[in-house]
C-alpha positions as CSV (number, residue, x, y, z in Angstrom):
1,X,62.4,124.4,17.4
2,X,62.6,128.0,18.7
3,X,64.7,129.1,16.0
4,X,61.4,127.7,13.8
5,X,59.3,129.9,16.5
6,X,61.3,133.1,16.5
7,X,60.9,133.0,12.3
8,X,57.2,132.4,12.6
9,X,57.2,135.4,14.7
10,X,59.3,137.7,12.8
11,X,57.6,136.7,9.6
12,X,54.1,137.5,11.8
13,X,55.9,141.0,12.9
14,X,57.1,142.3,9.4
15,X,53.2,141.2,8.1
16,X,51.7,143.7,10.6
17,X,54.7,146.1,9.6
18,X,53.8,149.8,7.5
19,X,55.4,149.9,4.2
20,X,58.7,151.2,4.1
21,X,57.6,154.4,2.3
22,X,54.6,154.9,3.5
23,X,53.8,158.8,4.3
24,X,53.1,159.7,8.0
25,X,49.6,161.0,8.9
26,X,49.5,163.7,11.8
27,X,52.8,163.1,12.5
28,X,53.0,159.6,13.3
29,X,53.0,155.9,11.9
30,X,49.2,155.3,9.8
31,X,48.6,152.4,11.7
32,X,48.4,153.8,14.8
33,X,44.8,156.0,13.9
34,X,43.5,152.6,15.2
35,X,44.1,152.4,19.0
36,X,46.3,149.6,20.1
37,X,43.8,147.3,21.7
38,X,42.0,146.9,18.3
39,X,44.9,146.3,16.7
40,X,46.2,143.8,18.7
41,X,42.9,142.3,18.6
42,X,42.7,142.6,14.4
43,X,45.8,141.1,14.0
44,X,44.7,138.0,15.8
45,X,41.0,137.8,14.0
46,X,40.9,135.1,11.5
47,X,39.6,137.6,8.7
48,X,43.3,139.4,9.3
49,X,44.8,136.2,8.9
50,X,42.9,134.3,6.0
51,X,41.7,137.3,3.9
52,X,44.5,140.2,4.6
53,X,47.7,138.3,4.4
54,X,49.9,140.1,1.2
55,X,47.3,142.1,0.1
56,X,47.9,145.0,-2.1
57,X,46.3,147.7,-3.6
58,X,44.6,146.0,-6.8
59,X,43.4,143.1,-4.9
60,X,41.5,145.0,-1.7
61,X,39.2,146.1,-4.5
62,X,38.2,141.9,-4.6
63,X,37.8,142.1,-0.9
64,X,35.7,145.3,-0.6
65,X,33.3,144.2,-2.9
66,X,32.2,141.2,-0.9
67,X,31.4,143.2,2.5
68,X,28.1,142.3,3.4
69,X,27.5,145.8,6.1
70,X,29.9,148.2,8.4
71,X,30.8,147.8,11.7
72,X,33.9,147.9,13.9
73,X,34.2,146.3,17.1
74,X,31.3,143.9,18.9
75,X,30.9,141.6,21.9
76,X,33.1,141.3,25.3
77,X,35.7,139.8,23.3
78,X,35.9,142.9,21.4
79,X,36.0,141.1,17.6
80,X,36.7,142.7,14.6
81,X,34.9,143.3,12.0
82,X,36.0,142.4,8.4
83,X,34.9,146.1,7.5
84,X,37.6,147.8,10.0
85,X,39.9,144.9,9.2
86,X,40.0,146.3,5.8
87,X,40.7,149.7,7.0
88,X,43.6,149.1,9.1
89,X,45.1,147.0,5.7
90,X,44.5,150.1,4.0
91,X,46.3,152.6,6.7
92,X,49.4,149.6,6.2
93,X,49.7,149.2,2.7
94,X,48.7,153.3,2.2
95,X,47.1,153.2,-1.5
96,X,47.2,156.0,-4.2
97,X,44.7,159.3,-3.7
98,X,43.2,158.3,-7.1
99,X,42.5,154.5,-6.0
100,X,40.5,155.9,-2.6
101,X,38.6,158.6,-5.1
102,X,37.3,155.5,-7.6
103,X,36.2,153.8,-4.2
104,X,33.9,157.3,-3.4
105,X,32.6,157.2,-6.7
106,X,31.8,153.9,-7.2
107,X,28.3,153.5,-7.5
108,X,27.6,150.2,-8.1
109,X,28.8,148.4,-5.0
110,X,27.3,150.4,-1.5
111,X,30.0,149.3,0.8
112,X,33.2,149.9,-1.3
113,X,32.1,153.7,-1.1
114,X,31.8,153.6,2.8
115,X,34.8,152.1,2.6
116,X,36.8,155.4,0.7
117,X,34.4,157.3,2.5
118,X,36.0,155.8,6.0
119,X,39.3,156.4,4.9
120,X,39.8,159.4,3.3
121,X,37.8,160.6,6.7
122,X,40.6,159.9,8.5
123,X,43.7,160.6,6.4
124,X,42.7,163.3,4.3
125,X,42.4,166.8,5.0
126,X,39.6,169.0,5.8
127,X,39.1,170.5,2.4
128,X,39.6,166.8,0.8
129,X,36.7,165.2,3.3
130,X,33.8,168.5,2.7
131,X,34.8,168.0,-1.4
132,X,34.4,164.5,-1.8
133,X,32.3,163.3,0.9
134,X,29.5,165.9,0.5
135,X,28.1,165.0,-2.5
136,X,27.1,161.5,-0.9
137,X,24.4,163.0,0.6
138,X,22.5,162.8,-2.0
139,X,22.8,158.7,-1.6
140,X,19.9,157.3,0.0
141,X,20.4,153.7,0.0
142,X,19.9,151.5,2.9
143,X,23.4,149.7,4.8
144,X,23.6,146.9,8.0
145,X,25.4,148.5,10.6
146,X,26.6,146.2,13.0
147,X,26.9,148.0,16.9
148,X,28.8,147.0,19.5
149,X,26.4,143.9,21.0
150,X,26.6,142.2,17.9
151,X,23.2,143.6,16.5
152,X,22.4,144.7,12.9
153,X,20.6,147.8,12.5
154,X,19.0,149.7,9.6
155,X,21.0,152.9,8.1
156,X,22.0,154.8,5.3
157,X,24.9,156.3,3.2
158,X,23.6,160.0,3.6
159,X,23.4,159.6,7.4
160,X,26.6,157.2,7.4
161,X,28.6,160.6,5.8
162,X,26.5,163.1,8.0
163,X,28.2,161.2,11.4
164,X,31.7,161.5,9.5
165,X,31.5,165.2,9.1
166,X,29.9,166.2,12.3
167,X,30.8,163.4,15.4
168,X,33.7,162.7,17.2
169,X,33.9,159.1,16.9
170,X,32.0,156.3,14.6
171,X,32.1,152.4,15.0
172,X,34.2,152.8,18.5
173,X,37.3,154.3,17.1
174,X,38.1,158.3,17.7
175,X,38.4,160.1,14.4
176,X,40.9,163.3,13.6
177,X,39.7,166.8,14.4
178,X,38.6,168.7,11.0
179,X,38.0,172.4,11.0
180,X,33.9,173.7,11.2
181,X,32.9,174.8,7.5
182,X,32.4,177.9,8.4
183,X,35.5,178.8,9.4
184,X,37.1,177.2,6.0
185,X,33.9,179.5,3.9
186,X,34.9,182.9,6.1
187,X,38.6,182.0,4.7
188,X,37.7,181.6,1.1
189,X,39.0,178.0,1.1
190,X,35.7,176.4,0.8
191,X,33.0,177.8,-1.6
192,X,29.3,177.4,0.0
193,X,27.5,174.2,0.0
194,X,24.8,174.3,-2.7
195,X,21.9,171.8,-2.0
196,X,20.5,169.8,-4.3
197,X,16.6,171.1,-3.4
198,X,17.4,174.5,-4.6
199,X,16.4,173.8,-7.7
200,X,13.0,172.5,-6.6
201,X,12.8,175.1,-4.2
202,X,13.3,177.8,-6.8
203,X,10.5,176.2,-9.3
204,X,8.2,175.8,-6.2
205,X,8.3,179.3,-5.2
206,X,7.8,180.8,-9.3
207,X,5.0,178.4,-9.4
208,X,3.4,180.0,-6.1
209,X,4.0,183.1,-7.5
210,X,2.0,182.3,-11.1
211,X,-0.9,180.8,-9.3
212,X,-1.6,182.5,-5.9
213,X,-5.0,181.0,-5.9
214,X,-3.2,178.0,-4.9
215,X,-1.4,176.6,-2.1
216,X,0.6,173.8,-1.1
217,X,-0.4,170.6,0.3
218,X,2.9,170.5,2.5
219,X,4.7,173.1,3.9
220,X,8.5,173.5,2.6
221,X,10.2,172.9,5.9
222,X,8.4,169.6,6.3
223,X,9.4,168.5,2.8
224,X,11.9,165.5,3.5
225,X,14.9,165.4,1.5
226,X,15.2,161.6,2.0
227,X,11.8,160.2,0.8
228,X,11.6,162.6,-2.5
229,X,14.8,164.9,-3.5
230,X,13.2,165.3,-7.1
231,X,9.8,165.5,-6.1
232,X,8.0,168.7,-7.0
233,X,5.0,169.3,-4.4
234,X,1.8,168.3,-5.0
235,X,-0.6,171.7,-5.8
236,X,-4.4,171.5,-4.4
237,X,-7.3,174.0,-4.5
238,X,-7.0,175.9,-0.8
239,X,-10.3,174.5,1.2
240,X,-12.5,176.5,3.3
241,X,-11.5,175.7,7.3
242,X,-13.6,173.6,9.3
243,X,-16.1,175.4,11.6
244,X,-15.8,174.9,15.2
245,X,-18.2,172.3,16.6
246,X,-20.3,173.3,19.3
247,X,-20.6,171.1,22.5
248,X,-23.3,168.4,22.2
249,X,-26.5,169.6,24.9
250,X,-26.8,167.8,28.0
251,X,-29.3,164.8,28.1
252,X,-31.3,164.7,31.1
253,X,-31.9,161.1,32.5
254,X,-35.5,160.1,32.9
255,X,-35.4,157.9,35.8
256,X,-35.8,159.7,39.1
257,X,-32.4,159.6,41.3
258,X,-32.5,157.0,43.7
259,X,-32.5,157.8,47.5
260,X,-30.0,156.4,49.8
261,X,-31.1,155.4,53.0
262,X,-29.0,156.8,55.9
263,X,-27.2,154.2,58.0
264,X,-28.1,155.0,61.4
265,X,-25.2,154.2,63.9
266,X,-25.4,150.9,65.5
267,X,-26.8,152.6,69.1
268,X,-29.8,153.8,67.6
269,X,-30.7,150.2,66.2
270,X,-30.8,148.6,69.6
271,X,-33.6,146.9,70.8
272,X,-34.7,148.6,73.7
273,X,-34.6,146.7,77.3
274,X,-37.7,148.7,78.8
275,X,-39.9,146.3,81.0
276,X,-42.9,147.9,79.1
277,X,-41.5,146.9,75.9
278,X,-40.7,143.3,76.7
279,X,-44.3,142.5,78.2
280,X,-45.6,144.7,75.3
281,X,-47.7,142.0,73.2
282,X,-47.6,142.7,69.4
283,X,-50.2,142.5,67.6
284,X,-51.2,139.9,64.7
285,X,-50.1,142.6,61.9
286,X,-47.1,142.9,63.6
287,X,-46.5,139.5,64.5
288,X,-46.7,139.1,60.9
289,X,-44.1,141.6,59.7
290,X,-41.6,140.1,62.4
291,X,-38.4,138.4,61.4
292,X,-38.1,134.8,62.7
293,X,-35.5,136.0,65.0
294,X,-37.2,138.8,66.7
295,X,-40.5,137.0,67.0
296,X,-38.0,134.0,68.8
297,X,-36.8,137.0,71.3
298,X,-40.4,137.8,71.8
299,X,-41.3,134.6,73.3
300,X,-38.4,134.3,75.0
301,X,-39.1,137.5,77.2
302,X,-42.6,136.0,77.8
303,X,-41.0,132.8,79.1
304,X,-38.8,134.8,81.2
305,X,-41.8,136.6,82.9
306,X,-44.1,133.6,83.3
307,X,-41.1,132.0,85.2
308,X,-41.0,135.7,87.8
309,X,-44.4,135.2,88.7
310,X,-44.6,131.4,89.6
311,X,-45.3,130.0,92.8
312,X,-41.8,128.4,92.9
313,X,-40.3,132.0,92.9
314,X,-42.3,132.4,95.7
315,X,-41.1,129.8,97.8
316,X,-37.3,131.1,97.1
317,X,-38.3,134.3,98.2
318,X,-39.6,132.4,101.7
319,X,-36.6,130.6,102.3
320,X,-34.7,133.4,101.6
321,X,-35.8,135.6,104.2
322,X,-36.1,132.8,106.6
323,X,-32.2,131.8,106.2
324,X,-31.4,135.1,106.7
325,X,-29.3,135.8,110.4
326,X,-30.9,136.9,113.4
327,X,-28.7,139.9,113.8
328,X,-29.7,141.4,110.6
329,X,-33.6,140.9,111.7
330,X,-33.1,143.2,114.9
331,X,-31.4,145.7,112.9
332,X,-34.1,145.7,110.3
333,X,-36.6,145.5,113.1
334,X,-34.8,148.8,114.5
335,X,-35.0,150.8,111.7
């Protein structure tokens, strides 16, 4: 049984092995372009397994033609795509220059030029990536590119090949330092890039030149190379500019501002307590124009006063002074 085990793993090893005469890239094994934990990880995947297992050179083609977008790691379990799966066969079983050019210039099937593109991007050389890769950018169709949480979003080839020549890294995996293009161009290893709106450019300006009586609907800078490379622009009669409205007048509102009364603290809105006041009668008008409640107070106060001048207050006022002690008669007497 572990005899059976250790040949299950050796035969697993020498799967995952480089070609014997494979060239090194940047001084070391292919392979390891693609940092350890994704390969560990890509040699476990089921794609790796199923799909990759004796692969060669002829039959990848097969394989690249059924990728359905781009992508390299995704989720916590850090899963392989079957994109980068392909990549890391390719760094293995190291196929011809020629074979990795007729992936770039395939265009017929979207994916198996991402998939040259991918790779000559990171075993090729500087002058190899600005010479083949640069002419993609004139490729505008759309690709699924799948991010790290598992999410499809909308791209394109163009912009696919601009993040190749210019970032660091693409898809989570570190890519190999290139030189700038200027610095190949002030060599004289690299001619200049020639874009492909020069032409349009050129006609555009000789047309502006024949017919200065007309102008163009859309400046040049704003012209987007994406939306219509071929396009010539459109040519309209130059319009007068728009005069400069003047502020509408001021409409003055016909109803008369309304007053606000002035709240008067609560002090000044006390009833006053004055004996004159409370024996005061009102009169039938103002009787009238009485609340309820303050007419109630009125005859209140009245009831009070008829109550003072009773005879019964009277006799209080007897007994009063006749309870009173005979001490504090003599001193009253004194004074």
């Amino acid at each position: 049984c572990s005899s059976a085990v250790s040949s299950g793993i050796n035969a697993e090893y020498g799967a995952n092995r480089t070609v014997k005469d494979a060239v090194t890239i940047k001084g070391t094994n292919p392979q390891y372009i693609i940092e350890r934990i994704t390969r560990t990880r890509i040699y476990e995947s089921k794609f790796w397994k199923e799909e990759c297992f004796a692969l060669t050179a002829e039959l990848i083609v097969d394989k690249a033609m059924d990728l359905k977008y781009i992508g390299g790691t995704y989720g916590g379990n850090i899963k392989p795509t079957p994109f980068l799966c392909l990549i890391l066969k390719m760094l293995q079983i190291q196929p011809d220059k020629d074979i990795i050019i007729e992936f770039i210039r395939n265009e017929d099937f979207k994916y198996v030029r991402c998939l040259g593109a991918y790779y000559l991007r990171l075993t090729g050389t500087a002058i190899d990536c600005y010479n083949y890769l640069e002419p993609l950018y004139n490729d505008y169709r759309k690709v699924k590119v799948k991010n790290r949480n598992g999410v499809f979003e909308l791209s394109h080839v163009d912009e696919f090949v601009e993040s190749l020549l210019t970032e660091e890294s693409w898809i989570g995996q570190t890519l190999p330092r290139i030189q700038q293009r200027y610095v190949l161009e002030d060599s004289n290893m690299l001619e200049p890039r020639v874009s492909a709106l020069d032409d349009d450019l050129m006609d555009a300006s000789s047309d502006d030149d024949e017919l200065p009586d007309y102008v163009y609907s859309e400046p040049r800078a704003k012209l987007n190379m994406r939306k219509s490379p071929r396009k010539s622009p459109i040519l309209t009669r130059r319009s007068p500019p728009p005069k400069p409205r003047s502020p509408p007048p001021r409409r003055r509102s016909r109803t008369p501002p309304k007053r606000r009364r002035s709240v008067s603290p609560p002090e000044k809105r006390r009833r006053s307590a004055t004996p004159e006041r409370r024996r005061r009668s009102p009169t039938p008008e103002r009787k009238r124009e009485r609340s309820p409640r303050r007419y109630r107070d009125d005859r209140r106060d009245e009831r009070r006063d008829r109550d003072d001048r009773s005879p019964r207050r009277e006799d209080r006022v007897r007994d009063r002074d006749r309870d009173r002690s005979p001490r504090r008669d003599d001193r009253d007497r004194d004074r």
